[in-house]
N, C-alpha and C positions, 0 to 999 in steps of 0.2 A: 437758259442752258441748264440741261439737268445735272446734276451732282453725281458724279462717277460712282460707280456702286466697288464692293468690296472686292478684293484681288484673289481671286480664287486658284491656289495652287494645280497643275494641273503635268498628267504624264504622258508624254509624246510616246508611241507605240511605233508606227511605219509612216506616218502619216497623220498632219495636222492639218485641216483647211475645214471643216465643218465646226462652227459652234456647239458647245454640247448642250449651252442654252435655251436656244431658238431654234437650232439646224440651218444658219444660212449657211450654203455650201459654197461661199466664191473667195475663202479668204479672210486674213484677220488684214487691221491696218496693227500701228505699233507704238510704242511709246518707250521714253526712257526713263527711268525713276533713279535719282541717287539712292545709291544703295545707304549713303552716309543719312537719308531725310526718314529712316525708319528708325523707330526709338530702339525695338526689339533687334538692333540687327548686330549678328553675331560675325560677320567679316570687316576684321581690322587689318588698313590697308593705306601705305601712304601715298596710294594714287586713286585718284575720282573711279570709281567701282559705279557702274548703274545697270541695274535689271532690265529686261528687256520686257515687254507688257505687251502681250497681244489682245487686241481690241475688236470686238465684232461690232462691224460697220452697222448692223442690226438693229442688235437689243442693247448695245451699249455696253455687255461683258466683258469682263478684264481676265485676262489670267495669267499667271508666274510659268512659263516651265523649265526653268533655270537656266535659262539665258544670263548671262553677264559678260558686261563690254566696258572698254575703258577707250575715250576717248582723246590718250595723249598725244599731246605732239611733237613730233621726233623733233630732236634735237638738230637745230642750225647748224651745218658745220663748217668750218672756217677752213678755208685754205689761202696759206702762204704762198706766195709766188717774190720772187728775187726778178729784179729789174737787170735788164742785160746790156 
């Protein structure tokens, strides 16, 4: 398995779906990166923060175009009921 290469920032215009890498034109797959597993990362947050990485099924290319997702989960809610 080869070693992911470097995350290259990148700006969405109209339309994303070609690699600017290689030109495959069918789509990226995706990944999620804690935003907290980057040393340099300047959003302080007390909830799990992750990037969103698109990935050309290709050449193996990464790119950032700032995408950010938090995956919590709502809150259980309890309901009372009285017995009759």
């Amino acid at each position: 398995m080869t070693d992911p290469g470097e995350i290259t920032f990148l700006t969405v215009d109209d339309e994303l779906h070609i690699c600017p890498g290689c030109g495959y034109a069918l789509g990226f797959q995706t990944s999620f990166l804690n935003s907290n597993a980057v040393k340099d990362n300047h959003i302080k947050s007390t909830r799990e923060v992750y990037r969103v990485i698109l990935i050309c099924p290709e050449c193996g290319a990464r790119y950032d175009v700032g995408w950010r997702i938090s995956f919590t989960v709502p809150e259980a809610k309890i309901v009372k009921t009285l017995a009759i």
